[in-house]
Structure formats: C-alpha cells, structure tokens
C-alpha positions as CSV (number, residue, x, y, z in Angstrom):
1,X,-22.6,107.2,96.7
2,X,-19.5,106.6,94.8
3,X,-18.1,108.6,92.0
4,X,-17.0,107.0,88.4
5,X,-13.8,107.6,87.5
6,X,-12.9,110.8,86.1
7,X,-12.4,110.6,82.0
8,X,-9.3,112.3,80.9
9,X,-9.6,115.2,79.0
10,X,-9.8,114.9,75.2
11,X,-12.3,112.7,73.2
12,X,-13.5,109.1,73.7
13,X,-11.6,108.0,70.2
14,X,-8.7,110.0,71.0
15,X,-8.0,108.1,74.2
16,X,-8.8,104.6,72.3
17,X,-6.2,106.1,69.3
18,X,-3.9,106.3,72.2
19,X,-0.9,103.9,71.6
20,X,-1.0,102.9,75.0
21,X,-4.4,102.1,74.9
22,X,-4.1,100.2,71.5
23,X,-1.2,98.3,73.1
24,X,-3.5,97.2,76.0
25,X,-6.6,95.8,73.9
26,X,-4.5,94.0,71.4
27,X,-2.7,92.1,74.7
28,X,-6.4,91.5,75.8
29,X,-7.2,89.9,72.2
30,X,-4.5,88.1,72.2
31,X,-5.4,86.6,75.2
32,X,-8.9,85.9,74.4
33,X,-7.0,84.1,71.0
34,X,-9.1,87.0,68.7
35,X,-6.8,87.8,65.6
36,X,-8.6,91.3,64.7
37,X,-11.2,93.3,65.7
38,X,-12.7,96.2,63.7
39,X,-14.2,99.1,66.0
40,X,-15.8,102.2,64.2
41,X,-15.5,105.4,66.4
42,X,-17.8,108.2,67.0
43,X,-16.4,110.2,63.9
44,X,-17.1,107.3,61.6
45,X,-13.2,106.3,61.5
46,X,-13.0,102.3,60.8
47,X,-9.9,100.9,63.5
48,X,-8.3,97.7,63.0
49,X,-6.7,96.4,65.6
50,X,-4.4,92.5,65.1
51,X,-2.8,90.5,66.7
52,X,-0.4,87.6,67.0
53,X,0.7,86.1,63.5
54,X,-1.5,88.4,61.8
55,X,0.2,92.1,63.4
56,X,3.7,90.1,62.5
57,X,2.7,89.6,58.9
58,X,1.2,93.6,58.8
59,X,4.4,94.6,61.0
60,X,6.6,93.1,57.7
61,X,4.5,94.6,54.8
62,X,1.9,92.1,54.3
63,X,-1.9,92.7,54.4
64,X,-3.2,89.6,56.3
65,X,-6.1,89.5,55.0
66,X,-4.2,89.4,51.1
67,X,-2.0,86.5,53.0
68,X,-5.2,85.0,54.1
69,X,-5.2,81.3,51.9
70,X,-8.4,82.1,49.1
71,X,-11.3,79.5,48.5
72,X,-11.1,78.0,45.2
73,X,-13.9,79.1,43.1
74,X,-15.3,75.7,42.5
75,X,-16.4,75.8,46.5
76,X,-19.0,77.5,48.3
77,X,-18.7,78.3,52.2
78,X,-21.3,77.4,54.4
79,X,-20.5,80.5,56.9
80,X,-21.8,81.0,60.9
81,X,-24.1,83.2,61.5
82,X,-23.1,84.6,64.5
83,X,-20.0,84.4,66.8
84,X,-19.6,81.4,69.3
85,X,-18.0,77.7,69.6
86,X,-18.4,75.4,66.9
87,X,-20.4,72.0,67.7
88,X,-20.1,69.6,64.6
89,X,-23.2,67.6,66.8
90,X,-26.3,69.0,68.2
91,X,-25.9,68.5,71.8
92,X,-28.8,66.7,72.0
93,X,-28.4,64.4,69.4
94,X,-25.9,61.5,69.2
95,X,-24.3,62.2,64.9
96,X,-23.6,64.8,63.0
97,X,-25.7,66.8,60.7
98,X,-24.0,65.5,57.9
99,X,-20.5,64.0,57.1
100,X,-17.6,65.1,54.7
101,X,-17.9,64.0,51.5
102,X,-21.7,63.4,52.0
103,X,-24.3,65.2,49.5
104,X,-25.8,68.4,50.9
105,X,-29.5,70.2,50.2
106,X,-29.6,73.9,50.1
107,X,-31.0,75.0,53.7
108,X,-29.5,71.5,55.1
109,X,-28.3,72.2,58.8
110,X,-24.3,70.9,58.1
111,X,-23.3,72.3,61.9
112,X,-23.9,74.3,65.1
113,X,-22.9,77.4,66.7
114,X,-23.3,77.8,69.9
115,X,-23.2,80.3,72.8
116,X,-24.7,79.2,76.4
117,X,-27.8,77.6,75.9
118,X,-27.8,79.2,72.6
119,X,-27.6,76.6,69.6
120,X,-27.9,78.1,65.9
121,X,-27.5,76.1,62.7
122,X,-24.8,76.5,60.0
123,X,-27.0,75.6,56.7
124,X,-25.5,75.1,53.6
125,X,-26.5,77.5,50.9
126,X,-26.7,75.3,47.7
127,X,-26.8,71.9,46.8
128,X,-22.9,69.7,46.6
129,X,-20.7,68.0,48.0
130,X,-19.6,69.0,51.7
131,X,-15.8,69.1,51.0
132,X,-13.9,69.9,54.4
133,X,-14.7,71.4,57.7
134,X,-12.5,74.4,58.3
135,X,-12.6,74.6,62.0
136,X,-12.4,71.7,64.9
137,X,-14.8,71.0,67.5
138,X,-15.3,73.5,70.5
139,X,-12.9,76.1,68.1
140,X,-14.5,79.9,68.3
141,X,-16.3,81.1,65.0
142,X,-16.8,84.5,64.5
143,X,-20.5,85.9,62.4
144,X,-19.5,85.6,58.8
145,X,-16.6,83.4,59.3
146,X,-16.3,80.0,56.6
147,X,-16.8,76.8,58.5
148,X,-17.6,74.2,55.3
149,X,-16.4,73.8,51.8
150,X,-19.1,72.9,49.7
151,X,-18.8,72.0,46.0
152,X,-21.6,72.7,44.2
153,X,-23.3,70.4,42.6
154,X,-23.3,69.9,38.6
C-alpha cells in the first residue's frame, strides 16, 4: 500500500497563505483564464486571489472590482446561474432564445449555460428590452456573473 504524502508541519491555511503557494495557484488561474477566485479558510478568513489585468490594476492601487465598468441603472442583468460555457442557442434547437433588441417576459429563457451534458437557462428577470449580450459564444460564465442587459420595460 502506498503512503500519501507527508503534510508539512503547520496548518492547512498557513501553507495556502504561503507566498509560494499563492504564487503557484494564481499561475494555475491564469492558465485556466479565471481573473479571481475567493477561498474562505478553516478560520473563516475570506482570500482573494487575481490575476492577469486584474492583480496589475490591485498591484497599482486600484480595486478591480471599483475599476470594474458599472451597469447603468436604467438596465437589469439577466445573470447565470451557475458556472460553465455560454451557448446563445440550445444545442438542440436551430435560433436563439431571443434576439437583441427583441422584447423579453419575466421568466423568458434569453440563453444557456452549459457544462457537459448539462444545459441550464439564463431567464430574464423582468419584462424590457434585451439590450446587449455581455459575453460571446463558447466564453466561460461564472454563477452570478451578468450575461444580458435588459431595460425594463415602462
């Protein structure tokens, strides 16, 4: 039977906290093309780890999520409910749920998420006006992240 490999000495979150270590996953984000990730250790500490543009606007000063461009109030986000590759078309259908610029119903599938075999609808929230389409076809969504504009109807 083989052994595991013998955990240095000290804490789990102390050996994550290790700059080293810290060094490593944000190469391994990068790589993936993941901007952050959020991990909350044993203790309850919240790390952040960037990477890419995002650690060279925090490495000059500037919260990147401050930087981030804001939605104008006058639009609504129809956001992904969980993390996966964006599919503006059902795969098994041949057009789109709906088109920009086309008037949306609240609960109206606008878009896919998928992961696998794993399809999940993007709905929009509220009646309007779908407005843009934040993210290209095949692009990776994380849960919560915007994917439509919608403005609300009058």
């Amino acid at each position: 039977m083989m052994k595991g490999r013998k955990r240095k000495s000290g804490s789990l979150t102390a050996q994550m906290l290790d700059p080293a270590t810290l060094e490593q996953i944000a190469l391994w984000l990068e790589g993936a093309g993941v901007a952050s990730i959020e991990i909350e250790t044993e203790d309850g500490r919240l790390v952040r780890i960037v990477t890419g543009e995002d650690a060279a606007l925090r490495d000059a000063g500037v919260d990147p999520v401050a930087a981030a461009p804001v939605e104008p109030h006058s639009v609504r986000p129809a956001k992904s409910q969980i993390a996966g590759h964006f599919l503006p078309v059902h795969p098994a259908r041949d057009a789109a749920e709906a088109a920009i610029g086309a008037s949306v119903f609240p609960e109206q599938i606008v878009g896919f998420v998928g992961i696998g075999p794993l399809i999940m609808p993007i709905r929009a929230e509220e009646a309007g006006t779908l407005r843009a389409c934040t993210v290209g076809p095949g692009d990776l969504v994380g849960y919560g992240d915007t994917v439509f504009l919608i403005e609300p109807a009058q």
